[in-house]
N, C-alpha and C positions, 0 to 999 in steps of 0.2 A: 500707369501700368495696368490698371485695374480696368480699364476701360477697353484698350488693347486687346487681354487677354479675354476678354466679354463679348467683343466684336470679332472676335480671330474663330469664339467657340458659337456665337450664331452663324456665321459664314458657312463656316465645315457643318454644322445641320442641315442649313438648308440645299447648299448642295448633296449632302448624302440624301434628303429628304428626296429633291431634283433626282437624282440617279435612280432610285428607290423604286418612284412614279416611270421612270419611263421603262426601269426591268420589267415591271408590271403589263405597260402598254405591249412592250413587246412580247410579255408570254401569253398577251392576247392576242395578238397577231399569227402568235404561234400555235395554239390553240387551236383558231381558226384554221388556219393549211391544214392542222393534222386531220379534220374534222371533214375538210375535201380531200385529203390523200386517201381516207379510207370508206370515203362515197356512204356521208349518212346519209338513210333516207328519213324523210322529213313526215311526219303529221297529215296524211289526210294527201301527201301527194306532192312531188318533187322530189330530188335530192336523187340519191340512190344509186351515182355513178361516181367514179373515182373520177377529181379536178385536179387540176394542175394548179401551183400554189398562188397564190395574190402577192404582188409585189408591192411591198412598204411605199408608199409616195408622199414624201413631205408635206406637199399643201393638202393633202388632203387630212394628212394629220393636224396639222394647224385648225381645218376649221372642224374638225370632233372635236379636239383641245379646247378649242373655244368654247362647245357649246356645251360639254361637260361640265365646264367652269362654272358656266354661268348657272344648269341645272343644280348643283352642288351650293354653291352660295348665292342661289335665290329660292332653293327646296322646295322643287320641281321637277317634273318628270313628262315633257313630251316634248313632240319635234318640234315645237315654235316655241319661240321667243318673241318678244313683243314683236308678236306678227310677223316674224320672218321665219319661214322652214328651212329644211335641209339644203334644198336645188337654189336658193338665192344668198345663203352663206356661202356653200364650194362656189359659186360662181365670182362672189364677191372676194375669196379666197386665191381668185387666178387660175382655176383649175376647170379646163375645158374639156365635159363630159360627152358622150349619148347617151347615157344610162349611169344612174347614181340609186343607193340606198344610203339610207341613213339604219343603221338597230342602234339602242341606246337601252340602258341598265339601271336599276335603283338597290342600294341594296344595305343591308345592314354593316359590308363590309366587303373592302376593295377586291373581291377575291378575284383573280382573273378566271378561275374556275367555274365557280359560282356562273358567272356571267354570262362565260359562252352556254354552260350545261341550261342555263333557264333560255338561250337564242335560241339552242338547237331542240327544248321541246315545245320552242313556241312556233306554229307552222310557218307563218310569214319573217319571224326572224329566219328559221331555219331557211327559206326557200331563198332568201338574201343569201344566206351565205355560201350555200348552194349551189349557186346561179352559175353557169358556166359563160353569162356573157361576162362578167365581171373579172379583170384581170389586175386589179391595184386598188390598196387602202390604207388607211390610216386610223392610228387610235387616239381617243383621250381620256382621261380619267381626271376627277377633281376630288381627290381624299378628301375634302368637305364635303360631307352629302354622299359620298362613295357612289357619285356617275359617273357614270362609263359612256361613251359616246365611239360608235365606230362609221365610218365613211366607207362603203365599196363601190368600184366606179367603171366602168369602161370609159377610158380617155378618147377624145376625139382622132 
C-alpha cells in the first residue's frame, strides 16, 4: 500500500511539475505578442512598429524544448550543441522554414519575465522578436539550469 501511495504522489508532481513548465512556456509566448502588439523599438534600430501576434507551432516548440534541455542539464548557454545550431535542429525537427531565429536565456530563475525583459534590451534578440517576417514559434524551458530556448520562423 505503501508503495502505491508513493507512486500515486510522484505521478501528481510531476505532472503538476509538466503543467507548471508549460504555463511558463506559454507566458512566454505571451510576453512576446504583447511586446509586438505594442511596437518595441529595439537598441540601436528595429522594432518600433505594432506586429501582429506569432502563432504557437508545435514542432517548433519541440526543438526549443530540446535544446533548453539539453543547455539546462549540460550548463551551458549557446546556440550549439555538439556542433549542431539552430537551422539544422528545426529542420531535423520537421519543420520547413525561410527564415528561423533561435534567442535562448540563462538565468538564475525560470522567470518568464525576466527573460523576455533581458530579449527585448538585447538588440539582436530584440530585432528577432521584432521581425515582421516571422509569423510562428515555439518555446522551451528546462528548470534545471533555468533555460529558456525560443524558435521564431517564417514557414515555408
Amino acid at each position: 500500500m505503501k508503495q502505491v501511495w508513493w507512486m500515486l504522489l510522484v505521478l501528481g508532481f510531476s505532472v503538476a511539475m509538466a503543467q507548471t513548465t508549460a504555463q511558463l512556456e506559454s507566458q512566454v509566448l505571451s510576453l512576446i505578442n504583447e511586446a509586438r502588439a505594442r511596437g518595441v523599438a529595439c537598441r540601436g534600430g528595429g522594432g518600433g512598429v505594432r506586429l501582429s501576434p506569432l502563432h504557437y507551432d508545435a514542432t517548433l516548440a519541440q526543438a526549443a524544448k530540446g535544446h533548453a534541455l539539453n543547455m539546462g542539464r549540460y550548463g551551458f548557454m549557446s546556440h550549439y550543441f555538439q556542433g549542431v545550431g539552430p537551422r539544422v535542429r528545426v529542420a531535423r525537427a520537421g519543420y520547413g522554414y525561410l527564415r528561423m531565429s533561435e534567442i535562448i536565456f540563462k538565468g538564475r530563475n525560470s522567470d518568464p519575465a525576466r527573460a523576455v525583459r533581458w530579449w527585448l534590451r538585447s538588440p539582436p534578440h530584440c530585432r528577432a522578436i521584432m521581425s515582421p517576417h516571422y509569423t510562428e514559434f515555439g518555446a522551451g524551458l528546462s528548470r534545471v539550469g533555468h533555460a529558456w530556448a525560443v524558435v521564431l520562423a517564417q514557414p515555408r
